[in-house]
PDB file of N, CA, C, O and CB in Angstrom:
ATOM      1  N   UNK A   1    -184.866 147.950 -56.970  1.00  0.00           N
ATOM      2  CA  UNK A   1    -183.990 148.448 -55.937  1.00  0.00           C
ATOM      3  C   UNK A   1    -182.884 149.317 -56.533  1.00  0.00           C
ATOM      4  O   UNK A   1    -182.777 150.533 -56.372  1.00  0.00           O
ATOM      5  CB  UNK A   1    -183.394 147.291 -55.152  1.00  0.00           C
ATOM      6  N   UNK A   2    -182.180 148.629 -57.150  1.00  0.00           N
ATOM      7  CA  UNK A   2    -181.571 149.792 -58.101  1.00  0.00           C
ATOM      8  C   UNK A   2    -181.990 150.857 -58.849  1.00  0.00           C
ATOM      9  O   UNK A   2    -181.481 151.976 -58.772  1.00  0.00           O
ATOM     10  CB  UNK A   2    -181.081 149.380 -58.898  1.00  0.00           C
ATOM     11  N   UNK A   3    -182.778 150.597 -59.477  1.00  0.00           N
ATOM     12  CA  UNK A   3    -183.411 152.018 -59.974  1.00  0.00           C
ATOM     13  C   UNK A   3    -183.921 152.574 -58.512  1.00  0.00           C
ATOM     14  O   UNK A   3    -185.048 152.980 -58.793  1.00  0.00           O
ATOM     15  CB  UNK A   3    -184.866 151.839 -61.263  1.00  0.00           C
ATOM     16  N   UNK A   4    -183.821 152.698 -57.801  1.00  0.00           N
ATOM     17  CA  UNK A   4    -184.762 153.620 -56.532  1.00  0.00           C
ATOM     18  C   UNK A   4    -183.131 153.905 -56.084  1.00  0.00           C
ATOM     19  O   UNK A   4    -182.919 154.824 -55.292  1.00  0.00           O
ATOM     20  CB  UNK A   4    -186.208 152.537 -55.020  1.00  0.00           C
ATOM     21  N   UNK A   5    -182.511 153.468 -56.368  1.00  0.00           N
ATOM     22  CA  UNK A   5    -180.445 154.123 -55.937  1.00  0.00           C
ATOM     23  C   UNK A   5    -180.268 155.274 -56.824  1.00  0.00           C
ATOM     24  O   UNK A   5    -179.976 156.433 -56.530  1.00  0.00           O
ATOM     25  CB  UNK A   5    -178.741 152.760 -56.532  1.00  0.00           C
ATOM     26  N   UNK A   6    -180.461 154.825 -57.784  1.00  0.00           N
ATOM     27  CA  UNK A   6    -180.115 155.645 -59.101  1.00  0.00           C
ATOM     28  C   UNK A   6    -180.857 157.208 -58.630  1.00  0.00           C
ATOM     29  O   UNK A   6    -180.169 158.182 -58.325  1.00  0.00           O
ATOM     30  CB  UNK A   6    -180.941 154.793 -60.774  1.00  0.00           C
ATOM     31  N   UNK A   7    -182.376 157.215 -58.642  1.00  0.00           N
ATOM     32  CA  UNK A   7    -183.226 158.376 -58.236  1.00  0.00           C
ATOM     33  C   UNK A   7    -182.417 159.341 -57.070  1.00  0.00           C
ATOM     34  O   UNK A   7    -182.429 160.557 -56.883  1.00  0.00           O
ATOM     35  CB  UNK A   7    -184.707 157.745 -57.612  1.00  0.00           C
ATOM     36  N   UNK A   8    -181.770 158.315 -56.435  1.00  0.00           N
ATOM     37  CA  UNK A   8    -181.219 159.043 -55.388  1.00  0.00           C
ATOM     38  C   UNK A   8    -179.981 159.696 -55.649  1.00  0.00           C
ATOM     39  O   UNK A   8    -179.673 160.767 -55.125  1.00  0.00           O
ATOM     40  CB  UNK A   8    -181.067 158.265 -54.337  1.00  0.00           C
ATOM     41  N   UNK A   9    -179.325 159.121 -56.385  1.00  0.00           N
ATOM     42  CA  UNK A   9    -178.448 159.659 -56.706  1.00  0.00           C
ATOM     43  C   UNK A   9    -178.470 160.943 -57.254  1.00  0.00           C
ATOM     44  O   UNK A   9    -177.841 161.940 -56.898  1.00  0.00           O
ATOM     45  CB  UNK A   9    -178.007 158.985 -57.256  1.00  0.00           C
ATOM     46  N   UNK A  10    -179.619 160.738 -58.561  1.00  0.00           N
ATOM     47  CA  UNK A  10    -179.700 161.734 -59.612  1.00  0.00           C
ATOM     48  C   UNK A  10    -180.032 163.225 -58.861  1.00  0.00           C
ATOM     49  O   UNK A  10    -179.652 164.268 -59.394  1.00  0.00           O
ATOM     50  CB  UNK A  10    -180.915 161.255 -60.737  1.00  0.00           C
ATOM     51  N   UNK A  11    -180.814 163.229 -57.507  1.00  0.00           N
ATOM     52  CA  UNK A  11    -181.483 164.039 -56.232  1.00  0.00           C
ATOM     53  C   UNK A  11    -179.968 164.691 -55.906  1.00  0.00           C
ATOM     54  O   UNK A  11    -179.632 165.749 -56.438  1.00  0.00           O
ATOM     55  CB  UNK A  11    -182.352 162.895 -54.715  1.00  0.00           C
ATOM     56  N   UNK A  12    -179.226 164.081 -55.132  1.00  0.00           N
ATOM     57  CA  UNK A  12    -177.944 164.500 -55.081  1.00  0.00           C
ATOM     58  C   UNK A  12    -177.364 165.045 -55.424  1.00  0.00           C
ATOM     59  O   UNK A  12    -176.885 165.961 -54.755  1.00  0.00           O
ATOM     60  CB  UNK A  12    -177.430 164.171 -55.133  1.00  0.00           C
ATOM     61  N   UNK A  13    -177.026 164.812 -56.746  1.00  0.00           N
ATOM     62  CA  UNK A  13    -176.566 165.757 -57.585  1.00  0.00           C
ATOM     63  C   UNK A  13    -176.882 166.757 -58.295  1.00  0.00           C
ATOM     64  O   UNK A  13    -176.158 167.565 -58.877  1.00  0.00           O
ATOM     65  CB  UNK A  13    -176.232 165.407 -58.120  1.00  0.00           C
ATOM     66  N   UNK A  14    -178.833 166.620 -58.177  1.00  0.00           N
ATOM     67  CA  UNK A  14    -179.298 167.858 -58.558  1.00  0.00           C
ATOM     68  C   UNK A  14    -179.605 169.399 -57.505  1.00  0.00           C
ATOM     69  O   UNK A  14    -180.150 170.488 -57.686  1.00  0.00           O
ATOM     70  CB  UNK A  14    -180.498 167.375 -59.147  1.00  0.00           C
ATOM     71  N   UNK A  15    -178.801 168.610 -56.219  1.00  0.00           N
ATOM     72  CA  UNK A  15    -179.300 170.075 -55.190  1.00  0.00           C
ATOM     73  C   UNK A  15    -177.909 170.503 -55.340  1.00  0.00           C
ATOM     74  O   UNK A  15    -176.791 169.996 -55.421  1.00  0.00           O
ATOM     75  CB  UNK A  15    -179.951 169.885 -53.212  1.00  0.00           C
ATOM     76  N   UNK A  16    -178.647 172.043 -55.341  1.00  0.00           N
ATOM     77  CA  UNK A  16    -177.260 173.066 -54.968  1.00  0.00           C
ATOM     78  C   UNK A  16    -176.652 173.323 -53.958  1.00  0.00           C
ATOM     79  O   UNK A  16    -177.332 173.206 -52.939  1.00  0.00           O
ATOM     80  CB  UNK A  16    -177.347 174.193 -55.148  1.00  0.00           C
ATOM     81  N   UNK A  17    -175.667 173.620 -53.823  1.00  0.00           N
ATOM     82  CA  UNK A  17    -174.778 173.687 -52.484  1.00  0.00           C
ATOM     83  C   UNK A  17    -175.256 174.268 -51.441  1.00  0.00           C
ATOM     84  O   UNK A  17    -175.089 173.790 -50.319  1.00  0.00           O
ATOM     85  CB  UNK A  17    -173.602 174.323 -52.607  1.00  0.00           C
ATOM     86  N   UNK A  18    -176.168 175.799 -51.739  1.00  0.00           N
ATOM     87  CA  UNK A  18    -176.929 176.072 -51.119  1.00  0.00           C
ATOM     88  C   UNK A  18    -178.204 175.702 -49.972  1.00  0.00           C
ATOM     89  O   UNK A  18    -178.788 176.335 -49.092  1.00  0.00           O
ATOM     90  CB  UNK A  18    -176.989 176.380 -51.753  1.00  0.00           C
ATOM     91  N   UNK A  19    -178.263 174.377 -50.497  1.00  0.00           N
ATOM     92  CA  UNK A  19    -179.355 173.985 -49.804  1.00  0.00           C
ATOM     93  C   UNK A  19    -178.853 173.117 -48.525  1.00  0.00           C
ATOM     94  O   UNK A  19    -177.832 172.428 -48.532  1.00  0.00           O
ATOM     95  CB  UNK A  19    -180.305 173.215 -50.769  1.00  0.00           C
ATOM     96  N   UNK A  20    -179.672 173.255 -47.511  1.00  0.00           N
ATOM     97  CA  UNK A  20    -179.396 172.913 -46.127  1.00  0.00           C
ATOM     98  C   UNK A  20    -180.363 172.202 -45.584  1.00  0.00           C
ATOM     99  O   UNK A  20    -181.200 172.990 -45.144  1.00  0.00           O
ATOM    100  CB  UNK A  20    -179.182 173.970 -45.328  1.00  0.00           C
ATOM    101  N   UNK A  21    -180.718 170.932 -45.364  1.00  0.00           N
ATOM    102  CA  UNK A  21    -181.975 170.332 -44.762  1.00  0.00           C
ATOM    103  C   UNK A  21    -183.640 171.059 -45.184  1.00  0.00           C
ATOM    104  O   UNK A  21    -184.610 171.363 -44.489  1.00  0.00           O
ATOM    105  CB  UNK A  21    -181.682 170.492 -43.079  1.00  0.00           C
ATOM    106  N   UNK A  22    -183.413 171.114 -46.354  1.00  0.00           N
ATOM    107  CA  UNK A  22    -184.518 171.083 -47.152  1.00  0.00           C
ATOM    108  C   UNK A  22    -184.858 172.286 -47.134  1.00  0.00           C
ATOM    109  O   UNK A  22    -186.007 172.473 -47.534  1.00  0.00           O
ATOM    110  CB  UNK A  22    -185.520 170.245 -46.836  1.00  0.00           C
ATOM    111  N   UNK A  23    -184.314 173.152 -46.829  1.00  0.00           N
ATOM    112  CA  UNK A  23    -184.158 174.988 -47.269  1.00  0.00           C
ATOM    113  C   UNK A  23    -183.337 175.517 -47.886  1.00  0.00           C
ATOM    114  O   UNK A  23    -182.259 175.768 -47.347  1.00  0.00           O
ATOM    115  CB  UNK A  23    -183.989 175.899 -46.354  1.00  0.00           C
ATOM    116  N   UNK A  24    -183.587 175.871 -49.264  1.00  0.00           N
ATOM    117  CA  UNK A  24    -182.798 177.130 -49.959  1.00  0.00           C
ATOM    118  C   UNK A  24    -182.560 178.676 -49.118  1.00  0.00           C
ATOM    119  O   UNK A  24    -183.365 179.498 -48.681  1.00  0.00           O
ATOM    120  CB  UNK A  24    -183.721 177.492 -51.345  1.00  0.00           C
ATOM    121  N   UNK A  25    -181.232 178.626 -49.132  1.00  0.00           N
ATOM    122  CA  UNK A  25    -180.709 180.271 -48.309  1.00  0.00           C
ATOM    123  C   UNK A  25    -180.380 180.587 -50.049  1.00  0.00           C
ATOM    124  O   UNK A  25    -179.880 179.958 -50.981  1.00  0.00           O
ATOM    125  CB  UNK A  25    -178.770 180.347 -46.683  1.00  0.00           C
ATOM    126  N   UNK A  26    -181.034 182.044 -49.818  1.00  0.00           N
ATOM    127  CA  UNK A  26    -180.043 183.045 -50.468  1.00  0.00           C
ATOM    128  C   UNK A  26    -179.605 183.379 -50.087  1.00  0.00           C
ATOM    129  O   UNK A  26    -179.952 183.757 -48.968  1.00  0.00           O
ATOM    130  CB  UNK A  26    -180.067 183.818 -50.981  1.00  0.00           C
ATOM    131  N   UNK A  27    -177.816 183.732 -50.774  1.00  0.00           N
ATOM    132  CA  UNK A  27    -177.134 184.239 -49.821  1.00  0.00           C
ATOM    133  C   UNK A  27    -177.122 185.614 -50.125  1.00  0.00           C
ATOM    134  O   UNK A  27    -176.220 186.125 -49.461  1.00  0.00           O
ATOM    135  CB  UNK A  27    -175.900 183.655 -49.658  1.00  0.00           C
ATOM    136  N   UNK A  28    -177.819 186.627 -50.961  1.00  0.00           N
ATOM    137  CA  UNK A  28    -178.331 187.367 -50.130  1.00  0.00           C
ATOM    138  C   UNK A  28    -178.985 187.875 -48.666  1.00  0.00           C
ATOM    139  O   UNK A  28    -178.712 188.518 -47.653  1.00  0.00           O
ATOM    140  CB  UNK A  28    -178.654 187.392 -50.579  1.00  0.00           C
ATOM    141  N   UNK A  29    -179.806 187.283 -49.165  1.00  0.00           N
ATOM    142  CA  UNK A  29    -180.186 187.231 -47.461  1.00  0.00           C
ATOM    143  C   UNK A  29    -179.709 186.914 -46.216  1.00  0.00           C
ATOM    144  O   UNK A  29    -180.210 187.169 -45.120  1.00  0.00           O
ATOM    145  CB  UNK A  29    -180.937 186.624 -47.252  1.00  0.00           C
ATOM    146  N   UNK A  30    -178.503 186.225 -46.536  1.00  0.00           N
ATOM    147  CA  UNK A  30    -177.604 185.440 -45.512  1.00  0.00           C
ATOM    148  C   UNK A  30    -176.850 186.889 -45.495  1.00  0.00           C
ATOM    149  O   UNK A  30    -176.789 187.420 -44.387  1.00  0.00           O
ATOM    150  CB  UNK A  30    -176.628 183.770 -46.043  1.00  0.00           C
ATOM    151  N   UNK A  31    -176.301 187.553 -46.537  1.00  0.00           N
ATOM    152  CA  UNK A  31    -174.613 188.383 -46.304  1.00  0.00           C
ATOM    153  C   UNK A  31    -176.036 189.610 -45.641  1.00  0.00           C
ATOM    154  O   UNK A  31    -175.633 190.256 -44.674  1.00  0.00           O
ATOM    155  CB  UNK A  31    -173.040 189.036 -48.426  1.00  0.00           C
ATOM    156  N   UNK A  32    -177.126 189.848 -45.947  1.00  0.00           N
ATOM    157  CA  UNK A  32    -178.357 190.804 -45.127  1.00  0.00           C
ATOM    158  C   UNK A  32    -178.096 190.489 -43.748  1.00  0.00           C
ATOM    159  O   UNK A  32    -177.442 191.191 -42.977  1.00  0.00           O
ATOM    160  CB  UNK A  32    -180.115 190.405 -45.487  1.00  0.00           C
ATOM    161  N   UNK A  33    -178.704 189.278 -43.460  1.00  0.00           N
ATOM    162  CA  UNK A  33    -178.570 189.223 -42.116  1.00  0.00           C
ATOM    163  C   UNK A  33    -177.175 189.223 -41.083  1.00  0.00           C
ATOM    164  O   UNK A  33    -177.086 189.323 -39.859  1.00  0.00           O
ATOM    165  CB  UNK A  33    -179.215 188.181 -41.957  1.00  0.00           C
ATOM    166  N   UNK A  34    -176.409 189.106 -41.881  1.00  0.00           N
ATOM    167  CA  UNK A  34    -174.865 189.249 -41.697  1.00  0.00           C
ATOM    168  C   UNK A  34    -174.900 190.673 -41.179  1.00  0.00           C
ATOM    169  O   UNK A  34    -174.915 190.961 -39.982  1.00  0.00           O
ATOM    170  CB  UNK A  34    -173.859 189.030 -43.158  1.00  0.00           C
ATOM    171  N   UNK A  35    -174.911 191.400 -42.019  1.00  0.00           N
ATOM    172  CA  UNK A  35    -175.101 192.501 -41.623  1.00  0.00           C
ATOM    173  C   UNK A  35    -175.791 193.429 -40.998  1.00  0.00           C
ATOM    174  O   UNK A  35    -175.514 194.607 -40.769  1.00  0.00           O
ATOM    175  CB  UNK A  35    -175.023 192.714 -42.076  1.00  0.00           C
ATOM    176  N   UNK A  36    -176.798 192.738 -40.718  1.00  0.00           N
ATOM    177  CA  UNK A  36    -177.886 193.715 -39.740  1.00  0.00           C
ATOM    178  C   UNK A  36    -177.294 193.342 -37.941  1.00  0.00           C
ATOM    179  O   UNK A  36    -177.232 193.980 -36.890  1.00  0.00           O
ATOM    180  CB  UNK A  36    -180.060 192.994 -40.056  1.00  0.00           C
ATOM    181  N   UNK A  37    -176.906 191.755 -38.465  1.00  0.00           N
ATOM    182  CA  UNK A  37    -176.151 191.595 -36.519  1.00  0.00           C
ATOM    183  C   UNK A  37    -174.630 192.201 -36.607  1.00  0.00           C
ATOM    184  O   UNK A  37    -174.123 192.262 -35.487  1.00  0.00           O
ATOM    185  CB  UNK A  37    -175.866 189.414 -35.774  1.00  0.00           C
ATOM    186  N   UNK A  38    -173.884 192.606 -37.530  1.00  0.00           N
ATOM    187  CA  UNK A  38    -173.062 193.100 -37.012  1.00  0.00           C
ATOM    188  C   UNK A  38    -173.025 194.820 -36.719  1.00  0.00           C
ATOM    189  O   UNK A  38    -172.075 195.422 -36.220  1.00  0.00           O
ATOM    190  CB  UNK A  38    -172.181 192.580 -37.688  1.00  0.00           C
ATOM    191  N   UNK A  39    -174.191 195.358 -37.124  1.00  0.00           N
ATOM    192  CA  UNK A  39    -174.737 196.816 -37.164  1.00  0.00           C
ATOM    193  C   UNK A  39    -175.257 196.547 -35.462  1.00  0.00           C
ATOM    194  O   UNK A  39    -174.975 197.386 -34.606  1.00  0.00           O
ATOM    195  CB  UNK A  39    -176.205 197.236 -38.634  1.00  0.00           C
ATOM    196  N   UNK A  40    -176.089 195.201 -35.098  1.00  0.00           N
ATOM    197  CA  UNK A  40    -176.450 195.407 -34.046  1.00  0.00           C
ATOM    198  C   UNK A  40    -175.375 195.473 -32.685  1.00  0.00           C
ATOM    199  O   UNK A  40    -175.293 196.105 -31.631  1.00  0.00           O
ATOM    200  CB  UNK A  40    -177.359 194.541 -34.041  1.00  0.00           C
ATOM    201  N   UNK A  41    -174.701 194.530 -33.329  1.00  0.00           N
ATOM    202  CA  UNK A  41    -173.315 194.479 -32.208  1.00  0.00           C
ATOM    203  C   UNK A  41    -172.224 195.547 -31.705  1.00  0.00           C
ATOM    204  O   UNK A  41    -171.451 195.579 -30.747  1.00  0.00           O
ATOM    205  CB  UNK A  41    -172.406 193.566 -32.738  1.00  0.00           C
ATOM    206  N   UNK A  42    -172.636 196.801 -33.271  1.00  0.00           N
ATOM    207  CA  UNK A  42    -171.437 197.894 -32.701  1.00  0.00           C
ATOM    208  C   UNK A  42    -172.552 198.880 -32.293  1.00  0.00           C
ATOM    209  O   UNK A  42    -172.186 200.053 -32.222  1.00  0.00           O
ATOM    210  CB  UNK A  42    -170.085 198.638 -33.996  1.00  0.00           C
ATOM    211  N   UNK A  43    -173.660 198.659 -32.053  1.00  0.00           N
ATOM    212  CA  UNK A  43    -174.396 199.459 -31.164  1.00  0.00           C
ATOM    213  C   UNK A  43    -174.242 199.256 -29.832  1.00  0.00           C
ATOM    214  O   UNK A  43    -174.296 200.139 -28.976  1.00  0.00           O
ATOM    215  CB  UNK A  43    -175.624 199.372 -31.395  1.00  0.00           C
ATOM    216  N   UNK A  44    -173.992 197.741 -29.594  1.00  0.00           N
ATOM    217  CA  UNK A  44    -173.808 197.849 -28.075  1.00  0.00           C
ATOM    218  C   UNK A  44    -173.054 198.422 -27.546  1.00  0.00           C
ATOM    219  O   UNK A  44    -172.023 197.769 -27.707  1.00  0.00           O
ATOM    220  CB  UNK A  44    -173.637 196.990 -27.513  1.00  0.00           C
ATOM    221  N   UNK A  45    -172.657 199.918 -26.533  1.00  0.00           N
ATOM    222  CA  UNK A  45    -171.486 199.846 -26.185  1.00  0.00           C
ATOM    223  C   UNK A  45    -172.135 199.802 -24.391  1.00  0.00           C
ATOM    224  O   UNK A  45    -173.280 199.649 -23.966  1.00  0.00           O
ATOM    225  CB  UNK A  45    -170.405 201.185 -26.902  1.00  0.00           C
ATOM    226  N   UNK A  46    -170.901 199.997 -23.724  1.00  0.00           N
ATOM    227  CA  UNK A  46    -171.247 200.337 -22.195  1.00  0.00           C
ATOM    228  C   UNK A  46    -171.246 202.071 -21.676  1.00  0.00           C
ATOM    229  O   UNK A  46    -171.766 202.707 -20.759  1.00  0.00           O
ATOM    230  CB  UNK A  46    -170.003 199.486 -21.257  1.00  0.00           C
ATOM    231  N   UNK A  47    -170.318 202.382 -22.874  1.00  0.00           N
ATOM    232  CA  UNK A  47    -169.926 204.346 -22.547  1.00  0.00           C
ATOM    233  C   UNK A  47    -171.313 204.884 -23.251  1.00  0.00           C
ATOM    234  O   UNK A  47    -171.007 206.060 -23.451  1.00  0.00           O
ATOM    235  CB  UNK A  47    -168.045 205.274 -23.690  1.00  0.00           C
ATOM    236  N   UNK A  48    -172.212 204.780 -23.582  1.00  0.00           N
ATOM    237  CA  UNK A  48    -172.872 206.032 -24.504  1.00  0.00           C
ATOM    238  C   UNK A  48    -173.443 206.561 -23.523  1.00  0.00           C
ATOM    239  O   UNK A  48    -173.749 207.753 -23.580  1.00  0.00           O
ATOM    240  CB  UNK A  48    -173.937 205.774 -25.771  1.00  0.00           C
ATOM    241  N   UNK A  49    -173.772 205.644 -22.180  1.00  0.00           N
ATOM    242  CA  UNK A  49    -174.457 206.510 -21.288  1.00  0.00           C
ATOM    243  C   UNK A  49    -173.930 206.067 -19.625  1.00  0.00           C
ATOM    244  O   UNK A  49    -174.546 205.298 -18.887  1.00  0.00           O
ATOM    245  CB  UNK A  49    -176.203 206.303 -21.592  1.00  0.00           C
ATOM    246  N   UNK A  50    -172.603 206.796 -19.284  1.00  0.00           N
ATOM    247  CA  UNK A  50    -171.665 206.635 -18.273  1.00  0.00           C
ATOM    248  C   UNK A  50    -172.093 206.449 -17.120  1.00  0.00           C
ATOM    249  O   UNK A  50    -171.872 205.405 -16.505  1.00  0.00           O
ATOM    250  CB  UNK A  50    -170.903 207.528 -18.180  1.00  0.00           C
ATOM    251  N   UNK A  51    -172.948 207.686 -16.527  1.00  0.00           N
ATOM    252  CA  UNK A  51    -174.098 207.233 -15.292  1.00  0.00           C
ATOM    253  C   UNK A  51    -174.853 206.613 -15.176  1.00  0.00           C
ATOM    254  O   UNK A  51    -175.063 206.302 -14.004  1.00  0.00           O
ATOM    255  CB  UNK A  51    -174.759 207.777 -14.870  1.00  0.00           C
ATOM    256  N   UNK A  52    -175.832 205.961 -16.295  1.00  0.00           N
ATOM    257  CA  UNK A  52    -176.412 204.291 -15.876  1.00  0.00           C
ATOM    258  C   UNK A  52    -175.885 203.333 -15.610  1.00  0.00           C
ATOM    259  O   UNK A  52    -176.235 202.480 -14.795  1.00  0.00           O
ATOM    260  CB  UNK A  52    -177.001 203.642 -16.617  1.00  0.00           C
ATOM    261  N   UNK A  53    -174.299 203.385 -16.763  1.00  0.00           N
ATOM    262  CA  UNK A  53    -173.710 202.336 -15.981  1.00  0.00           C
ATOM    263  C   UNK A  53    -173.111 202.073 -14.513  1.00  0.00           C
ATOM    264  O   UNK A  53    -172.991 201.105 -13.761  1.00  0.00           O
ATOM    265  CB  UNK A  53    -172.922 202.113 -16.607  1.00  0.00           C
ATOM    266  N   UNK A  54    -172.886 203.057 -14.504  1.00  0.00           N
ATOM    267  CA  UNK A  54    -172.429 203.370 -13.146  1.00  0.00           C
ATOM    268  C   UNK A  54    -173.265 203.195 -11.823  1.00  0.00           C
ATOM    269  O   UNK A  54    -172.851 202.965 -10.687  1.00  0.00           O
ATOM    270  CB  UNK A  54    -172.096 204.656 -13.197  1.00  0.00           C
ATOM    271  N   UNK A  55    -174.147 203.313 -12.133  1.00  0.00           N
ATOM    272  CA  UNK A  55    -175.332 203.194 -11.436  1.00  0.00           C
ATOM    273  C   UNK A  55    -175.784 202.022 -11.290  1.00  0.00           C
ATOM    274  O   UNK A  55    -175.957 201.788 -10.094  1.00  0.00           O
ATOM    275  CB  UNK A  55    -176.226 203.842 -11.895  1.00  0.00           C
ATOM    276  N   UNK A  56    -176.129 200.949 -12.126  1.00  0.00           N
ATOM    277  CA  UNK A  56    -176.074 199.842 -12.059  1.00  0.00           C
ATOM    278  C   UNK A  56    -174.857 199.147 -12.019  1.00  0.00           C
ATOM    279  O   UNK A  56    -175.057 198.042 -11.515  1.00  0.00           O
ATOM    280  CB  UNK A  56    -176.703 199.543 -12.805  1.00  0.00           C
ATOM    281  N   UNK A  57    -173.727 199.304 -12.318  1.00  0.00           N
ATOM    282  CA  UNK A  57    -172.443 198.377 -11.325  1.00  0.00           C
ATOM    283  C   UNK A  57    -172.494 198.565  -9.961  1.00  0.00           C
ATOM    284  O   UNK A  57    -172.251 197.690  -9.130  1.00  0.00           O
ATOM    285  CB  UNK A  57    -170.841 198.797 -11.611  1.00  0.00           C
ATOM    286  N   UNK A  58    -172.811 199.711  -9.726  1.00  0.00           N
ATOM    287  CA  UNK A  58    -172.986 200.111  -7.914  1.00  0.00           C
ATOM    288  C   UNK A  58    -174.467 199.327  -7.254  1.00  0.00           C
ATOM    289  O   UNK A  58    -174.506 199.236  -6.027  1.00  0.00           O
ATOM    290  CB  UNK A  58    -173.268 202.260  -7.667  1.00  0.00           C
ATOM    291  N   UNK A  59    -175.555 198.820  -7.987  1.00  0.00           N
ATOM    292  CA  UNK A  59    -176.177 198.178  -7.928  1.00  0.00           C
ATOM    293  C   UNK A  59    -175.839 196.607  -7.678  1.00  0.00           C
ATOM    294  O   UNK A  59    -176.056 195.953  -6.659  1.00  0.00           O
ATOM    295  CB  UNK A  59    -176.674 198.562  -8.725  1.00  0.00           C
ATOM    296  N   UNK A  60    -175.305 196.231  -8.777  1.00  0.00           N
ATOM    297  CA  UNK A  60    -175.239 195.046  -8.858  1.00  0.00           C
ATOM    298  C   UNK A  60    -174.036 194.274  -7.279  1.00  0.00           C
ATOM    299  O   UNK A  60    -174.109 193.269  -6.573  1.00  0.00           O
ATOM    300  CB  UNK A  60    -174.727 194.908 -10.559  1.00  0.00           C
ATOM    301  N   UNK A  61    -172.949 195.604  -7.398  1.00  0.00           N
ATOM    302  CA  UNK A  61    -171.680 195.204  -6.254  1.00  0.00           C
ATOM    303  C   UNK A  61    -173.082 195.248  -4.715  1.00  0.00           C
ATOM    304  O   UNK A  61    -173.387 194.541  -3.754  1.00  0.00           O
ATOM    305  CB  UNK A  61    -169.813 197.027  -6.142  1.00  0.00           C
ATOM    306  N   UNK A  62    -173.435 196.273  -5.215  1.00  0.00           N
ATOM    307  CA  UNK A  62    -174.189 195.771  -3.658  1.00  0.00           C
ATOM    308  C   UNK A  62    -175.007 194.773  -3.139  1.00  0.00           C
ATOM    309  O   UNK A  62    -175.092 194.359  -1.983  1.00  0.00           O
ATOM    310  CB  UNK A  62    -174.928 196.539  -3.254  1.00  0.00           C
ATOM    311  N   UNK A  63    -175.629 194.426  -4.205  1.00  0.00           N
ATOM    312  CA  UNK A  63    -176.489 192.933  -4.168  1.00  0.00           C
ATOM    313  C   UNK A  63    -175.711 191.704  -3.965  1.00  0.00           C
ATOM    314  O   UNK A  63    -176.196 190.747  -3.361  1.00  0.00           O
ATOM    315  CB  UNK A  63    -177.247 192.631  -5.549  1.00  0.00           C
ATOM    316  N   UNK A  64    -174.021 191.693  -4.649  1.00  0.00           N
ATOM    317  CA  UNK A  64    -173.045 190.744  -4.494  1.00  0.00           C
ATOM    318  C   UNK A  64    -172.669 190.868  -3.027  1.00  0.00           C
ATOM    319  O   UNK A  64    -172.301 189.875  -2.400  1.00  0.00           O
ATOM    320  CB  UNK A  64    -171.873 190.939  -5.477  1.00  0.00           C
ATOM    321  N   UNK A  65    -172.760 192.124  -2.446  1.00  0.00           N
ATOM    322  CA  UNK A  65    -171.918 192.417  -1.402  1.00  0.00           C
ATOM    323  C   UNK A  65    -172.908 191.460  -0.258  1.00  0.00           C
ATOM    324  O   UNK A  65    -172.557 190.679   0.627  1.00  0.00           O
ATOM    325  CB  UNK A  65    -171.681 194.265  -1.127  1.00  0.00           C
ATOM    326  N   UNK A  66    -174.443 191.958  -0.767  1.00  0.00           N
ATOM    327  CA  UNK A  66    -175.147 191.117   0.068  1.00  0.00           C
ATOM    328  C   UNK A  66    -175.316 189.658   0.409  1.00  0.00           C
ATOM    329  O   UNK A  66    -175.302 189.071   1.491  1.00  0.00           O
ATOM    330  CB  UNK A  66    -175.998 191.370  -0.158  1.00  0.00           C
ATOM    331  N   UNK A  67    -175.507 189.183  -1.022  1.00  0.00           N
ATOM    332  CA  UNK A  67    -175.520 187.721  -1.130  1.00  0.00           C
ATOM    333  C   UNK A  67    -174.187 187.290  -0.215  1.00  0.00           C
ATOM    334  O   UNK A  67    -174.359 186.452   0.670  1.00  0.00           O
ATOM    335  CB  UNK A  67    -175.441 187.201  -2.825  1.00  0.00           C
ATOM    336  N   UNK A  68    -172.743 187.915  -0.447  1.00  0.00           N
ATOM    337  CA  UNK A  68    -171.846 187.249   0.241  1.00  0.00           C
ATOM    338  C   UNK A  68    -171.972 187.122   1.171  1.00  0.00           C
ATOM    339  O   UNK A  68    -171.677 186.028   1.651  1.00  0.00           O
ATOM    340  CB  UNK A  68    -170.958 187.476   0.245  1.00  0.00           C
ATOM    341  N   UNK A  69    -172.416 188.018   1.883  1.00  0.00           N
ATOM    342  CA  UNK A  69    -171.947 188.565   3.379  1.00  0.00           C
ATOM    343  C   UNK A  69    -173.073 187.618   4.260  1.00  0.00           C
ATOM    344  O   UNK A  69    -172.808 186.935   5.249  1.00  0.00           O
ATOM    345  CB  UNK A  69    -172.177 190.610   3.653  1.00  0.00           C
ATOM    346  N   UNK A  70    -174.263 187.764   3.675  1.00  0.00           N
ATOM    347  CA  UNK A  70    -175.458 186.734   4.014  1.00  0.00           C
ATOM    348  C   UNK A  70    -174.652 184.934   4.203  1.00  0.00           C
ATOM    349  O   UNK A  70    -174.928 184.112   5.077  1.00  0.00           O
ATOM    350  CB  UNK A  70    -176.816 186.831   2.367  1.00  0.00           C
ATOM    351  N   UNK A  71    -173.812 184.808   3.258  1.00  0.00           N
ATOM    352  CA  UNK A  71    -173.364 183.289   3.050  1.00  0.00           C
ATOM    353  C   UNK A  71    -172.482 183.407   4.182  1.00  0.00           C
ATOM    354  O   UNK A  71    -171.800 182.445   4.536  1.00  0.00           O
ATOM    355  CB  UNK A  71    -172.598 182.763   1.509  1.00  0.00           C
TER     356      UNK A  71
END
């Protein structure tokens, strides 16, 4: 029983910080993907294309306008 503590221990102290429920991240790949969602996020805007939006807020108010007015 003790020796089967010990094993565990020795396990413990041999994983790197890195590791997360039995997966190694590089953090390469981590500061990668970091960066590919924040490339994706300043793509979103609402202005690049003024008349779709527009077009669909005038959409959407009218469907609200409906649902209300129906209630």
């Amino acid at each position: 029983m003790a020796e089967n503590g010990k094993n565990c221990d020795q396990r413990r102290v041999a994983m790197n910080k890195e590791q997360h429920n039995g997966n190694f991240t590089d953090p390469s790949s981590v500061n990668e993907k970091k960066r590919r969602e924040r490339e994706e996020r300043q793509n979103i805007v609402l202005w690049r294309q003024p008349l779709i939006t527009l077009q669909y807020f005038s959409l959407e108010i009218l469907v609200i306008l409906k649902e209300w007015t129906s209630k």
